[in-house]
N, C-alpha and C positions, 0 to 999 in steps of 0.2 A: 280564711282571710275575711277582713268585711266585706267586700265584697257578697260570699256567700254568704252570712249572716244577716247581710242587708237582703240576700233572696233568702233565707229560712224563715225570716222573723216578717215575709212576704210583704217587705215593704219598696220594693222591686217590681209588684203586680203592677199592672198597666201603665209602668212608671212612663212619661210622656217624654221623648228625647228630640220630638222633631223641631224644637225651639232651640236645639243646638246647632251651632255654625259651624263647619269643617274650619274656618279659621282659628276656632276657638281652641283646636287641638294640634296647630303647628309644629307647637311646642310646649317644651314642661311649662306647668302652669301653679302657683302656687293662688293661695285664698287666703281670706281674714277668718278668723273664726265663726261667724257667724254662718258660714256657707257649712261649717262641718256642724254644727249643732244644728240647724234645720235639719239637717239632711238624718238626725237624731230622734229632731221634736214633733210628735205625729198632732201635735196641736198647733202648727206652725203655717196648716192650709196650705194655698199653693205652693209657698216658698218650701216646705216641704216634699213635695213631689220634684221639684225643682232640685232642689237641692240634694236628693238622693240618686237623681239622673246623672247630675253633674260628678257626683265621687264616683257612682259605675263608672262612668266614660276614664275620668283620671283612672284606675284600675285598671280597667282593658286596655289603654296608650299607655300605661307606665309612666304615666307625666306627672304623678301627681307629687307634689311638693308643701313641704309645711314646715313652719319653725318650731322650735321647742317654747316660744312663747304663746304661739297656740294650739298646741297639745296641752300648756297648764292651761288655761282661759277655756278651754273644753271642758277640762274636766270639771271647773268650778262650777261653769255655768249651767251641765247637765245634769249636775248630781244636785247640785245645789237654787238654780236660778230659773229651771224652767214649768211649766204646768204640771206636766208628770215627766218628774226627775226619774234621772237613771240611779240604778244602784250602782253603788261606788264598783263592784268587780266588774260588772258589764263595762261602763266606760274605761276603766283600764283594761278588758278586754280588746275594747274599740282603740284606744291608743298604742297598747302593743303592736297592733295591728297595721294601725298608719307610721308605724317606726321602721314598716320596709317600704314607706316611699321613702323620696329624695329629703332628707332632714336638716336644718341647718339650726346648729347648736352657736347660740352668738358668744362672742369672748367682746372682752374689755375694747378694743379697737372696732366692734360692731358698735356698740352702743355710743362713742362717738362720732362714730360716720353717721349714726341715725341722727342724732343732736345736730350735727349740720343738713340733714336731709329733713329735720323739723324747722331748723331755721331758715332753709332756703324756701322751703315750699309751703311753710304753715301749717303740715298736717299735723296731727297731733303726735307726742315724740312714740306713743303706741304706733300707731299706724306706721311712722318711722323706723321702727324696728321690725316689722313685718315688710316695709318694701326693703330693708337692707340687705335682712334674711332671702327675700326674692331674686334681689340681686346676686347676691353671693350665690346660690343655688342656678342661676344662669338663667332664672323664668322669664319666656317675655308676655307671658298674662299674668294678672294678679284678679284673684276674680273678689271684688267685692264689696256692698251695697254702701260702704261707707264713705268711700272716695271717688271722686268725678271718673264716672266711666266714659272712657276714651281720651283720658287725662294721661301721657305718659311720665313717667316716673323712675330713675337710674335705670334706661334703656328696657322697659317693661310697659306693658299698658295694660290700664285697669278694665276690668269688664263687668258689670253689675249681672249675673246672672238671672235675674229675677224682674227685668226689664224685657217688656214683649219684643 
């Protein structure tokens, strides 16, 4: 699982988790892509360590949650968008992988309730599609550096993991 791959490829070593909240793990919790590609990109400094704490934790609570929008935006941005890209089998390794958390595949009726959850709230109609996914998935965290953390959102609230 990644989990273990995340300790063989010993990027697990000293990882720091005492910046996490027991709130933070109430409940499933889904993220924006950005929190799985840190947790990736070993050029990414803290947010790195950060972010590799935070998929442990999702793994051993079972909470972890993620849309099929961002497993693609993963894999573009790892194989393709970051300092030292992954190779394309390793990231589909790492995606296999997150396909035994909670996954929310959106149909035609998500991407309109996101289009009203862009036009209510201003987020961008991406980020709309990622809390609609949260929603439907039943999260009430959404972890991630994009959107006003402690902003809530279709009964979920946002939490920037990467804030002390």
């Amino acid at each position: 699982m990644l989990a273990d791959r995340l300790k063989v490829a010993g990027c697990l070593v000293n990882a720091r988790t005492d910046w996490l909240k027991t709130e933070d793990f109430a409940g499933l919790a889904a993220h924006d892509t950005n929190v799985l590609v840190y947790a990736h990109d070993v050029t990414a400094g803290g947010k790195h360590g950060r972010a590799r704490a935070l998929v442990e934790e999702l793994w051993d609570t079972r909470q972890g949650c993620v849309s099929v929008q961002v497993l693609q935006e993963f894999f573009v941005t790892t194989t393709r968008k970051i300092p030292k890209p992954l190779e394309a089998p390793e990231a589909a390794r790492i995606i296999g992988d997150l396909a035994h958390w909670h996954v929310h595949a959106p149909a035609a009726g998500d991407v309109l309730a996101a289009i009203d959850i862009h036009q209510r709230t201003g987020a961008s109609f991406w980020d709309a599609m990622i809390l609609r996914s949260a929603k439907e998935l039943g999260c009430q965290t959404l972890h991630s550096e994009d959107l006003n953390p402690g902003q809530a959102y279709e009964g979920g609230q946002v939490r920037n993991p990467f804030l002390a």
